[in-house]
C-alpha positions as a printed NumPy array, in Angstrom:
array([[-22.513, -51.63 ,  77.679],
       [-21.704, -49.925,  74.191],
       [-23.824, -51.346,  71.074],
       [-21.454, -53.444,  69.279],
       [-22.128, -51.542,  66.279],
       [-20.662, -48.307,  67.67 ],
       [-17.435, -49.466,  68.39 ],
       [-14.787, -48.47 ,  66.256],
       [-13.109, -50.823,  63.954],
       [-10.16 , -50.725,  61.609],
       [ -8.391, -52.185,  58.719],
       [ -4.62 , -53.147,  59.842],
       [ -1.544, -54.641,  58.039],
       [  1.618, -55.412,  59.558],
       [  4.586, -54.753,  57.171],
       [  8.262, -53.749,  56.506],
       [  8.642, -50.476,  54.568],
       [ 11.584, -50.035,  51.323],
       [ 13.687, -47.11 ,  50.565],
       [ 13.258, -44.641,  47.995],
       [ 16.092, -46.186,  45.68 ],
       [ 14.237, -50.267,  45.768],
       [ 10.683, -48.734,  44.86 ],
       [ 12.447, -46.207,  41.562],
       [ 13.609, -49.709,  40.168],
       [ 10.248, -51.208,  40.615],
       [  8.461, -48.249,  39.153],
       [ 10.642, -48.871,  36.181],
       [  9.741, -52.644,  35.389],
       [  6.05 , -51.39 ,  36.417],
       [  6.261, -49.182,  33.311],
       [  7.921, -51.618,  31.386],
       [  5.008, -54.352,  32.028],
       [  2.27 , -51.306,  31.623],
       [  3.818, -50.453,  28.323],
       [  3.729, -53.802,  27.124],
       [ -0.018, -54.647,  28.462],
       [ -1.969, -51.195,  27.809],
       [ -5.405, -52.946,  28.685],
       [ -6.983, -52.53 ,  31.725],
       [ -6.778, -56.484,  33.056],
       [ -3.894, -55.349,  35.123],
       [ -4.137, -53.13 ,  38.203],
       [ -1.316, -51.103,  39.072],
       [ -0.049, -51.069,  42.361],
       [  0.622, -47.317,  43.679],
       [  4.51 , -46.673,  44.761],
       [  3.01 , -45.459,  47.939],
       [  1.743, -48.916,  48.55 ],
       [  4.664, -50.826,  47.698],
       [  5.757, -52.461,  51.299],
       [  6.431, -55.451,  52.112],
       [  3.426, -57.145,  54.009],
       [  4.169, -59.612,  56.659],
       [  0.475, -59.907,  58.401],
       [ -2.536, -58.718,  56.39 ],
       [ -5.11 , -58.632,  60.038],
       [ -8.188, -57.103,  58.611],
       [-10.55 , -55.613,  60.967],
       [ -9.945, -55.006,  64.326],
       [-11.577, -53.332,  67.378],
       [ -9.909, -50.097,  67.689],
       [ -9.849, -50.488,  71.56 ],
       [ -7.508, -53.286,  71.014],
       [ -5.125, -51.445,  68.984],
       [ -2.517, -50.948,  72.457],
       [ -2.928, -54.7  ,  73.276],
       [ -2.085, -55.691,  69.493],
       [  1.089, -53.56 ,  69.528],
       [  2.204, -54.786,  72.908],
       [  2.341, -58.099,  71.348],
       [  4.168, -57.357,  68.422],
       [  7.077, -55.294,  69.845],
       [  7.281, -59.113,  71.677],
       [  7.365, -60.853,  69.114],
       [  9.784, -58.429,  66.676],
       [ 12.127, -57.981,  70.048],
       [ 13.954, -61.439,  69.488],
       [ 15.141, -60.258,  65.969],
       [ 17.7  , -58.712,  64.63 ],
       [ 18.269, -55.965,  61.74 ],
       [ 17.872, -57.668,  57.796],
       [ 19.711, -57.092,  54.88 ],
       [ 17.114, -57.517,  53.124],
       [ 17.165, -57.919,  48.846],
       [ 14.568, -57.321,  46.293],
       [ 14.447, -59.279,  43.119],
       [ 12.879, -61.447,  40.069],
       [  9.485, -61.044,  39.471],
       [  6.733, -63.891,  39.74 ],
       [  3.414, -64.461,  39.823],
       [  0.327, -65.919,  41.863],
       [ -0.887, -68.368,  41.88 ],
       [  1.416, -69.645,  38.67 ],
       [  2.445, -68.313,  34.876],
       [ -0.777, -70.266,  33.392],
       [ -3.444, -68.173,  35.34 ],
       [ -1.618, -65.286,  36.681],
       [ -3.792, -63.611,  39.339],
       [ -0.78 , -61.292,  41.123],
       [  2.151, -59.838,  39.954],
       [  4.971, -59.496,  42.466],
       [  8.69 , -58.486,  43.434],
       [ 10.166, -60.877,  45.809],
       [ 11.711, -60.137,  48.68 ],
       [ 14.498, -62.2  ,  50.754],
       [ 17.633, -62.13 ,  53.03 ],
       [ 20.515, -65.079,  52.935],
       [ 20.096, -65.617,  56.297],
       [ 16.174, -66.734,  56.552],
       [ 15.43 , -64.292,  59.286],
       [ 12.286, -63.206,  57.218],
       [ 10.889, -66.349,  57.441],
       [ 11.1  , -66.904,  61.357],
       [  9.985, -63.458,  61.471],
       [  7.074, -63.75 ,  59.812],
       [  5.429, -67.117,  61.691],
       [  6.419, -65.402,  65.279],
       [  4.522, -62.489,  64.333],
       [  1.465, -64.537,  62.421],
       [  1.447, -66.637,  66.157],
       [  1.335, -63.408,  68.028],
       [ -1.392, -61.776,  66.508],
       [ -3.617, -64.891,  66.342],
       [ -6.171, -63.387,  68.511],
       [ -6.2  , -59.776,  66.751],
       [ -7.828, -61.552,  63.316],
       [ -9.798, -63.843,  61.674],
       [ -7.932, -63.992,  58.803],
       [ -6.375, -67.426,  57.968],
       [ -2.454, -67.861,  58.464],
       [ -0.793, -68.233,  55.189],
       [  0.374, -71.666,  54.644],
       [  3.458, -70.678,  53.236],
       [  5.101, -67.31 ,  53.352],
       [  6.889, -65.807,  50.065],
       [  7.889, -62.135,  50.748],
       [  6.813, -59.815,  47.862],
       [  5.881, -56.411,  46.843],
       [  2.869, -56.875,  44.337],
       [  3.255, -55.108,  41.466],
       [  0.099, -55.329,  39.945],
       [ -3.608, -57.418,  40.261],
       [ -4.855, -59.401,  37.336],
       [ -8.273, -60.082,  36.34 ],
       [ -9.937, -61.273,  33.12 ],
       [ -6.595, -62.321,  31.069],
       [ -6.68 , -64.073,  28.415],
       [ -4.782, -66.948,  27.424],
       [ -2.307, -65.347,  24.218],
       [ -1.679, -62.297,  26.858],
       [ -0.807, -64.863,  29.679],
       [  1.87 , -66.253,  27.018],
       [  3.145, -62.575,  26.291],
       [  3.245, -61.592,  30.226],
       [  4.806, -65.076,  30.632],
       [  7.736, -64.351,  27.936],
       [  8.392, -61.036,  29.228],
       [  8.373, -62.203,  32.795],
       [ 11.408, -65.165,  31.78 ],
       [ 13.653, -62.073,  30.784],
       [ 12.941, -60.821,  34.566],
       [ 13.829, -63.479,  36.612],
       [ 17.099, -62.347,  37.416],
       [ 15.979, -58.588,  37.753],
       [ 17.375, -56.866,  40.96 ],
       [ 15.546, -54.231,  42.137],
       [ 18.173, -53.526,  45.115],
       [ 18.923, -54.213,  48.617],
       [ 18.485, -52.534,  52.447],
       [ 18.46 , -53.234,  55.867],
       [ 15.507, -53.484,  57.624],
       [ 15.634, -52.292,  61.382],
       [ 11.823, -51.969,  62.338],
       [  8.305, -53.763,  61.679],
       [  5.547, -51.228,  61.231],
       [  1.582, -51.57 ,  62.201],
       [ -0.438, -49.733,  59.882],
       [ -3.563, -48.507,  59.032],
       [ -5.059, -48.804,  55.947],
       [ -8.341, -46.455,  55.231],
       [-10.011, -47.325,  52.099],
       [-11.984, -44.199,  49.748],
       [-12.654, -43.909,  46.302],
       [ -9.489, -41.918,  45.705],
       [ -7.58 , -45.167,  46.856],
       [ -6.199, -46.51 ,  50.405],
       [ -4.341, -43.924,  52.814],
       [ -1.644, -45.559,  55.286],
       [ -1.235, -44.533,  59.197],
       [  1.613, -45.871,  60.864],
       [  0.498, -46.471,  64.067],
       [  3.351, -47.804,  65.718],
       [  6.919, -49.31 ,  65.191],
       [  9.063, -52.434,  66.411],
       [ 12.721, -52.363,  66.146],
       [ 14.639, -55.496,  65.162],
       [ 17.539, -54.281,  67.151],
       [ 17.791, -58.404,  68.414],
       [ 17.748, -59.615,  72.409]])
């Protein structure tokens, strides 16, 4: 049998990708929070990584890759197409000691979050990573570390006058398993394969 340690691994996400149009009017409060926070407590989130994650699976074996998307297009088949709507900005874990700042991301009728629990069932076996207790969709915009208190009262003024930002809306017709390879220049995405949510 192969040595464990030879077998390939690697670092997967399950997500929903945004049109061009959604990620130009998060870009724009992204500069608008940069210019108003210059320090380097904040870090940016690229616009190539703004997606909307719906299963963050860590590592796994990339012999089991096939298996993994077998299950998904199961569990994504029963769904149908989202209008999906991007808007207000919040933060993890609260305003007091912001850790993550974030977009969120709905749709009126609640699909998202059936979606997201089918899938996070499915994949049960594929990770090791604990299933999130409850889901809020978001885009982050930016991770926060080292903030101190009189710039957690700015951020948390500026972030009052954005709770009724709307960044836009679009419908979402596919789930997308993707590969995340980490290097010093940043992380580089592989979509390995896509679900539709073209509904039974």
């Amino acid at each position: 049998m192969e040595d464990g340690k030879d077998a390939a691994v690697w670092r997967l996400f399950i997500a929903i990708s945004m049109p061009d149009q959604v990620k130009d009017e998060i870009e724009k409060t992204q500069r608008e929070l940069r210019g108003a926070f210059p320090g380097n407590f904040m870090r940016w989130t690229k616009r190539e990584q703004f997606h909307l994650t719906l299963k963050f699976l860590g590592n796994v074996a990339e012999a089991r890759v096939a298996e993994l998307a077998d299950v998904l297009r199961s569990a994504c088949a029963p769904f149908n197409t989202m209008r999906l709507r991007a808007e207000r900005v919040g933060f993890f874990p609260d305003m007091r000691y912001p850790r993550v700042a974030w977009v969120g991301v709905h749709d009126s009728q609640n699909e998202l979050a059936r979606l997201q629990p089918a899938i996070e069932t499915a994949v049960n076996n594929f990770t090791s990573e604990k299933a999130e207790k409850r889901f809020i969709g978001h885009v982050t915009l930016a991770r926060i570390q080292g903030i101190r208190r009189q710039q957690a009262e700015l951020l948390s003024k500026l972030a009052q006058g954005m709770t009724n930002r709307f960044f836009g809306e679009w419908m979402a017709d596919k789930v997308k398993l993707i590969r995340s390879e980490l290097s010093s220049g940043g992380a580089r995405y592989t979509t390995l394969a896509e679900f539709s949510l073209s509904g039974p």
